[in-house]
Backbone as CSV, one residue per row, in Angstrom:
resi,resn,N_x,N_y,N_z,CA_x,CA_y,CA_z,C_x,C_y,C_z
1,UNK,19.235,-0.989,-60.383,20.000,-1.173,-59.174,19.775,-0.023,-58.206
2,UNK,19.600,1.135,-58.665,19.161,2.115,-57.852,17.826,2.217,-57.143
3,UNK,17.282,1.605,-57.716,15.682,1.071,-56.971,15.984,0.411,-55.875
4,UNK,16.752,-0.239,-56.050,16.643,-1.597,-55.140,17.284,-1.561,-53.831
5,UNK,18.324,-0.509,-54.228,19.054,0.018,-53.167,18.719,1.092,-51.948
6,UNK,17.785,2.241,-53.144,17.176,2.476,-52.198,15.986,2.092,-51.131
7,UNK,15.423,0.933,-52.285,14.441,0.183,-50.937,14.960,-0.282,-49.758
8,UNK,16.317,-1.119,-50.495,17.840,-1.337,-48.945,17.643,-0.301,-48.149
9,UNK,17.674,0.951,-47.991,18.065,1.450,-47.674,16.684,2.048,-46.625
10,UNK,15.950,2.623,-47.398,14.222,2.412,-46.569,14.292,1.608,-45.365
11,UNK,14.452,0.395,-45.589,13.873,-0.582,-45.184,14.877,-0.956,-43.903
12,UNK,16.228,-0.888,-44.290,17.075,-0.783,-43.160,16.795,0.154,-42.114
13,UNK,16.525,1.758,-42.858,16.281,2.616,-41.662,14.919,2.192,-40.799
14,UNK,14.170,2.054,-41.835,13.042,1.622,-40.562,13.304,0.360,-39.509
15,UNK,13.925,-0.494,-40.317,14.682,-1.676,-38.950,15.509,-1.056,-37.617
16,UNK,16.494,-0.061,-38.121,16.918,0.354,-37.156,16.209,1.077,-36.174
17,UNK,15.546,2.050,-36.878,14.798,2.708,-36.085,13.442,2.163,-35.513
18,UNK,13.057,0.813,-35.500,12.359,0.175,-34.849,12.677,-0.657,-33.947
19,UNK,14.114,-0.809,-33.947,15.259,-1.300,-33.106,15.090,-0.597,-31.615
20,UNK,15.215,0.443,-32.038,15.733,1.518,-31.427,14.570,1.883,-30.464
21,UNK,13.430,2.099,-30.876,12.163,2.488,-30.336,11.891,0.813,-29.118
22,UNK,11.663,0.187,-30.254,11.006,-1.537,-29.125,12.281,-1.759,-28.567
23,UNK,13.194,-1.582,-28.364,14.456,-2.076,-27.462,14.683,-1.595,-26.356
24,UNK,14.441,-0.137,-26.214,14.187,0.783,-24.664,12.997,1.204,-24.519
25,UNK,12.133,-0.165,-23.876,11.357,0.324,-23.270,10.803,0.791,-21.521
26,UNK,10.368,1.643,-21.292,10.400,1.546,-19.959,10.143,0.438,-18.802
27,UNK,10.822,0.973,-17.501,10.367,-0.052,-16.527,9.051,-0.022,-16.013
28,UNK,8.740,-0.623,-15.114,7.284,-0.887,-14.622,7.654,-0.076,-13.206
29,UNK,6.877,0.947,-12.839,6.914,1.629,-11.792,6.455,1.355,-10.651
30,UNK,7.009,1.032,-9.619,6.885,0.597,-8.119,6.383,1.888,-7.048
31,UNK,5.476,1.426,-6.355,4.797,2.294,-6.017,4.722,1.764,-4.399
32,UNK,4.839,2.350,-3.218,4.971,2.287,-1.719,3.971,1.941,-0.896
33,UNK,3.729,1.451,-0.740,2.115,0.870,0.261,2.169,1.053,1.381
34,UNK,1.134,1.243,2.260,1.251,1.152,3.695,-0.603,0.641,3.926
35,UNK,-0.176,-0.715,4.616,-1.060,-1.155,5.377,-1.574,-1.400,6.877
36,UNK,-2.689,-0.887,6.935,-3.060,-0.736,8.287,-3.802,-1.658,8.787
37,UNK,-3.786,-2.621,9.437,-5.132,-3.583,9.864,-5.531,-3.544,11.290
38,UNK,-6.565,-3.170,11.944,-6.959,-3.190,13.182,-7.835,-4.270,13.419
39,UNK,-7.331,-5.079,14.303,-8.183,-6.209,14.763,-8.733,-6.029,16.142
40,UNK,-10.369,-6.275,16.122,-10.466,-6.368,17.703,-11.442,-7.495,18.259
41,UNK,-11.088,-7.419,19.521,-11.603,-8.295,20.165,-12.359,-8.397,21.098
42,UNK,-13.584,-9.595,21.547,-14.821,-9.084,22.325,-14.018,-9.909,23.382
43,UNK,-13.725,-9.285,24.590,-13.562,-10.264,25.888,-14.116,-9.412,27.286
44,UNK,-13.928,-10.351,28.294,-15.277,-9.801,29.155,-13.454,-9.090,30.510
45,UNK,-13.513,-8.459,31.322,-12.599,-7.302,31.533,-13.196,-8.011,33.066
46,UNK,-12.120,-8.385,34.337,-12.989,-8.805,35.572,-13.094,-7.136,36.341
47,UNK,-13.985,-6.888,36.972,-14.175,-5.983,37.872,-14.529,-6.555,38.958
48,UNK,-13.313,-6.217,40.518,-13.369,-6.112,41.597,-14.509,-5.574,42.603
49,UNK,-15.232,-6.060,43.353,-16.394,-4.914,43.815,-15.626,-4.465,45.332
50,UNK,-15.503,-3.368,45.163,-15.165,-2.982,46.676,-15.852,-3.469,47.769
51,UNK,-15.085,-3.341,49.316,-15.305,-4.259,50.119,-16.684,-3.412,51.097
52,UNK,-17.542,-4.168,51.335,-19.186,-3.395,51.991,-18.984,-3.181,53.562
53,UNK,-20.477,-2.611,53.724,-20.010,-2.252,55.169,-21.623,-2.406,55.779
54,UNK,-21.707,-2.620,56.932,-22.438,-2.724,57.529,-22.797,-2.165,59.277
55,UNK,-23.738,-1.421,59.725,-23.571,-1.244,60.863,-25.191,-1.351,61.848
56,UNK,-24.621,-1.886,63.131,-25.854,-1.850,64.208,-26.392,-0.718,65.180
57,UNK,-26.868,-0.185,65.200,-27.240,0.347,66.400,-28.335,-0.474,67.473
58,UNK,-28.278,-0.411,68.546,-29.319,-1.187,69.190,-29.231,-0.238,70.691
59,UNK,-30.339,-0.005,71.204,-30.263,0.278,72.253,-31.032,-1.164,73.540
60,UNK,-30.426,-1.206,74.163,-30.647,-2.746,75.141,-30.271,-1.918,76.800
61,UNK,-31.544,-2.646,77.513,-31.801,-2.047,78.495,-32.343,-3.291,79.525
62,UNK,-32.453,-2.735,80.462,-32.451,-4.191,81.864,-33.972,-4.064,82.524
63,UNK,-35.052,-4.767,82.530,-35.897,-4.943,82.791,-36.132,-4.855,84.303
64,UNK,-36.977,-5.111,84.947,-36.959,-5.069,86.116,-36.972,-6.930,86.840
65,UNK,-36.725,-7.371,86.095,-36.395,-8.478,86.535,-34.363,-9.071,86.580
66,UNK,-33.988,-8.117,85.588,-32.550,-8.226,85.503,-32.395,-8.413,84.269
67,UNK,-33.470,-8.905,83.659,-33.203,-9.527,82.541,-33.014,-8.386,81.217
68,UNK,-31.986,-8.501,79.864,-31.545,-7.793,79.321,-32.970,-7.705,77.824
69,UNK,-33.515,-6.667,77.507,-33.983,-6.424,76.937,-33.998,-5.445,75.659
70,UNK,-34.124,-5.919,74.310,-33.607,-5.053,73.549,-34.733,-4.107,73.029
71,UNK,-34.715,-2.745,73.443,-35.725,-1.841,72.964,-35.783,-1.227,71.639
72,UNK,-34.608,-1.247,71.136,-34.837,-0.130,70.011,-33.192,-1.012,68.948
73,UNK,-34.089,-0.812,67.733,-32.761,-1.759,66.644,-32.551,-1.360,65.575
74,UNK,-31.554,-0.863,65.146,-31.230,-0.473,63.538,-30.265,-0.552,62.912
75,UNK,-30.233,-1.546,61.752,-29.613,-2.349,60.973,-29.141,-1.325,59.623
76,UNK,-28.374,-1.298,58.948,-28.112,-0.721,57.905,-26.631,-1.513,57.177
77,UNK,-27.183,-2.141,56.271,-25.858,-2.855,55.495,-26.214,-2.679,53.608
78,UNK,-24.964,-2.871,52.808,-24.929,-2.528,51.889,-25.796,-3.862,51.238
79,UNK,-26.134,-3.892,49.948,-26.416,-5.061,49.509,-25.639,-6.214,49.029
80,UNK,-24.634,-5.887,49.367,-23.476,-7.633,49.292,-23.081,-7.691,50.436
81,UNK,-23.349,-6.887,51.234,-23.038,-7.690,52.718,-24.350,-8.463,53.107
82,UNK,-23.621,-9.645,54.182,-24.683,-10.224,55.009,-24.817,-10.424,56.376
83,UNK,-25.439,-9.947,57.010,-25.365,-9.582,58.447,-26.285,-10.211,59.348
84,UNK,-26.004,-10.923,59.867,-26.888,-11.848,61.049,-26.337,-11.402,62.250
85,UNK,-27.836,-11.344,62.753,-28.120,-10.666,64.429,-28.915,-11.249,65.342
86,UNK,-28.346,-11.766,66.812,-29.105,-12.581,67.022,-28.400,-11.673,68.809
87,UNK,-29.663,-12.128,69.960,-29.831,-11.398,71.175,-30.160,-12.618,72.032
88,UNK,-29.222,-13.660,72.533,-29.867,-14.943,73.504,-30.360,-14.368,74.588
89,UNK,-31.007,-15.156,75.394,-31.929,-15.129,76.996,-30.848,-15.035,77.885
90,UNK,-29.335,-15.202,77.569,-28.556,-14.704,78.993,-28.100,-13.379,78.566
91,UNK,-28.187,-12.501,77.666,-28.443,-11.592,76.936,-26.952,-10.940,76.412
92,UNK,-26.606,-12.125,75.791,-25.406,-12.138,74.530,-26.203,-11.767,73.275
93,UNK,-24.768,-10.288,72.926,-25.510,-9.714,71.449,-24.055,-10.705,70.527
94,UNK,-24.782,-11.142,69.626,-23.921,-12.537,68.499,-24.206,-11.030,67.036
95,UNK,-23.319,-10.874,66.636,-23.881,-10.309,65.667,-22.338,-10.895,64.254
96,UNK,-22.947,-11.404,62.694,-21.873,-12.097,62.056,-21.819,-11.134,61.266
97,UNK,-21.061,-10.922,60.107,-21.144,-9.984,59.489,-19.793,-11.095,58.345
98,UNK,-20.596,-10.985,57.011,-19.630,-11.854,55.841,-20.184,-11.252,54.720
99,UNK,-18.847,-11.214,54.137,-18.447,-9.935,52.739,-17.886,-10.904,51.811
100,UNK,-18.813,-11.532,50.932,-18.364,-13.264,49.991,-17.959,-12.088,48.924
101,UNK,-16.006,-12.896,48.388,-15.718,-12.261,47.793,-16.408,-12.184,46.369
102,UNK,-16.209,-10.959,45.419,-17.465,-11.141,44.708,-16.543,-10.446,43.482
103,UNK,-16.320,-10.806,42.192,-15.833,-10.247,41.145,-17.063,-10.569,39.755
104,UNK,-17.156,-8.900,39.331,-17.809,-8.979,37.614,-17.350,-8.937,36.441
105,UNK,-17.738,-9.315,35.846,-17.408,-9.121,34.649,-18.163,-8.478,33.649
106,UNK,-17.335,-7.622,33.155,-18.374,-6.331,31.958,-17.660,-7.239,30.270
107,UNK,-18.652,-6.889,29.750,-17.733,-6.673,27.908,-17.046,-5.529,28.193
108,UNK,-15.836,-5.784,27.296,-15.225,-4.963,26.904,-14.147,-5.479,25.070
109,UNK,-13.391,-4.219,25.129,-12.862,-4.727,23.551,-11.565,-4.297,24.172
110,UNK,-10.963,-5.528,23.094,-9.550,-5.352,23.127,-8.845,-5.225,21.526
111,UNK,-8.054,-3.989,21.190,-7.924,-4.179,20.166,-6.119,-4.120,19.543
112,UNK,-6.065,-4.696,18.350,-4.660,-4.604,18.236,-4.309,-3.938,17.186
113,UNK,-3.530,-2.994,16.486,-3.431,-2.263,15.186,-1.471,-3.104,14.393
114,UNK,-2.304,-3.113,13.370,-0.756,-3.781,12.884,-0.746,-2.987,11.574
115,UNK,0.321,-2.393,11.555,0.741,-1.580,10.507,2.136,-1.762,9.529
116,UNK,1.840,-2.278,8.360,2.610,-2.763,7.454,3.336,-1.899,6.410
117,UNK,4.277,-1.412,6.375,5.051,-0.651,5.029,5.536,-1.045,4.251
118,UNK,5.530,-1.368,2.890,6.370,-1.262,2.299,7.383,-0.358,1.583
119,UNK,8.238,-0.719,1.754,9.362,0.534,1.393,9.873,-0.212,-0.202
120,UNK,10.126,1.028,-1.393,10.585,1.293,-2.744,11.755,1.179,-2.860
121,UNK,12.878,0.414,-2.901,14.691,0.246,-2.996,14.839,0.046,-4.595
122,UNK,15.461,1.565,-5.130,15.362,0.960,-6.642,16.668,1.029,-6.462
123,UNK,17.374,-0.397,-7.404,18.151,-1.046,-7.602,18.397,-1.149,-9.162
124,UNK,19.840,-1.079,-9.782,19.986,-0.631,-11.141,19.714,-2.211,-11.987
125,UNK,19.058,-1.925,-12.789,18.011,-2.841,-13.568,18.991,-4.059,-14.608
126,UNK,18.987,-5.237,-14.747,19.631,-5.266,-15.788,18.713,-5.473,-17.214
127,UNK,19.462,-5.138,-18.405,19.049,-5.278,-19.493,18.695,-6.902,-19.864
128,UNK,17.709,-6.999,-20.756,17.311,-8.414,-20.662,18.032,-8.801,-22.104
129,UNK,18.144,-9.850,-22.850,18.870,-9.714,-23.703,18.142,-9.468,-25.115
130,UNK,17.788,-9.359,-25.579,16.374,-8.490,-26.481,17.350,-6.946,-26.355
131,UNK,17.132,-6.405,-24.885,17.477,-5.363,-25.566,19.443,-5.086,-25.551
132,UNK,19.584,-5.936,-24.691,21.770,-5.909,-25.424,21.720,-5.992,-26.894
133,UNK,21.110,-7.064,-27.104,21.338,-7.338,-28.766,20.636,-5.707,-29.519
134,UNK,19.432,-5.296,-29.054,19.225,-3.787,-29.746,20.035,-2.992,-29.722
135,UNK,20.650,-3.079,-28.758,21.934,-1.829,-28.687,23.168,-2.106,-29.635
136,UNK,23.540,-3.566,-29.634,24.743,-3.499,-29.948,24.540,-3.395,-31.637
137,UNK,23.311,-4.004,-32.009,22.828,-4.236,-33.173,22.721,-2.935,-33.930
138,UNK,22.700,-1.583,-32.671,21.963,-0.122,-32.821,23.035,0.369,-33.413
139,UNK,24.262,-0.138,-32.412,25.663,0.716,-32.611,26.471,0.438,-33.833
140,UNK,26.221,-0.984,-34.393,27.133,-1.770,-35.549,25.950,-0.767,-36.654
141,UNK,25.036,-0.920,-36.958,24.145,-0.086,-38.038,24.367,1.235,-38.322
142,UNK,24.801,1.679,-37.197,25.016,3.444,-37.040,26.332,3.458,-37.669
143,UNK,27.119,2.694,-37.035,28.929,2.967,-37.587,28.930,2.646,-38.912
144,UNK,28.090,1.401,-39.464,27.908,0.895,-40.448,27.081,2.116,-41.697
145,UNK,26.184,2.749,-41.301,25.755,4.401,-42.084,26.842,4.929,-41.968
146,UNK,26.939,5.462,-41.120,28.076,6.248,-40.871,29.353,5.854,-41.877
147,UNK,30.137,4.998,-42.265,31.323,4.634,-43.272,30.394,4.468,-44.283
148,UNK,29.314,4.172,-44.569,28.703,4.104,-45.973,28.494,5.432,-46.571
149,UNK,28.003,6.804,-45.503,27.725,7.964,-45.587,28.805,8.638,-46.513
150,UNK,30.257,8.134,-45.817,31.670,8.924,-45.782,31.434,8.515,-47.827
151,UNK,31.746,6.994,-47.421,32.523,6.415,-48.961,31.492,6.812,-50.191
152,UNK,29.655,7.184,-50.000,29.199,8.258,-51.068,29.684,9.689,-50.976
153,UNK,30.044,10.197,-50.282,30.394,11.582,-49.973,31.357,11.338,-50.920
154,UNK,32.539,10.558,-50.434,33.693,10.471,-51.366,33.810,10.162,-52.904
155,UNK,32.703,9.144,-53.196,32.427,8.800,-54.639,31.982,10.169,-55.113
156,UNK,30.703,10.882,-54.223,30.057,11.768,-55.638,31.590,13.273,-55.201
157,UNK,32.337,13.080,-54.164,33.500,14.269,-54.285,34.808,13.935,-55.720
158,UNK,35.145,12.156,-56.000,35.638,12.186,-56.634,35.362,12.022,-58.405
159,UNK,33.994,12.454,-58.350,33.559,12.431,-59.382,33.580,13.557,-60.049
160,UNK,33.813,14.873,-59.847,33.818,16.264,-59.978,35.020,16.426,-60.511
């Protein structure tokens, strides 16, 4: 009987104490992220062309008949202007001058950044039931040594 008891007894402690170990085990650790994503984009950006200019000089002089004669002419205009010049026989100077509105377009990028956090809120965990039952199972075994401990103490005290 003493064999057997103490194998009881082996065999219990290692239950408990395997109780004890696989029943609290840790949590799974949460860890904070931050995501960054930049997106961009190919689009064409309009550019305005400022407004041109153009100018005449002419020198015009009177013949000896009366008649108006143009001696000397100089034109200078940008290259988006357009300038027509014209000198009739009763000697009207017509001169037009048209600035067609004119917008470009370049590439350009457009881009957007989106930035994502996650934030860590630890919140108190509950026990799953695996490990309630280890505990309570932990605490009845312990109290349970514990009064078995006392009542040999007491047998081998009242044996003396």
């Amino acid at each position: 009987m003493g064999i057997v008891m103490r194998a009881l007894i082996i065999l219990f402690f290692f239950f408990v104490c395997g109780s004890v170990f696989i029943g609290c085990k840790s949590g799974k650790h949460l860890t904070s992220d931050s995501h960054t994503q930049i997106i961009v984009h190919d689009k064409l950006v309009p550019v305005f062309r400022p407004a041109d200019s153009a100018s005449i000089r002419a020198l015009l002089e009177c013949d000896s008949n009366g008649r108006v004669v143009l001696s000397w002419l100089d034109m200078a205009q940008s290259e988006n202007a357009r300038l027509r010049f014209k000198l009739d026989s009763m000697g009207n100077l017509m001169a037009d001058f048209k600035v067609p509105s004119d917008t470009v377009f370049i590439p350009g990028k457009d881009s957007t950044i989106i930035q994502k956090s996650v934030q860590t809120i630890e919140v108190e965990r509950r026990l799953t039931p695996w490990q309630k039952f280890c505990m309570v199972f932990t605490i009845v075994v312990l109290i349970l040594f514990v009064l078995f401990a006392v009542y040999k103490i007491r047998v081998i005290l009242n044996k003396k």
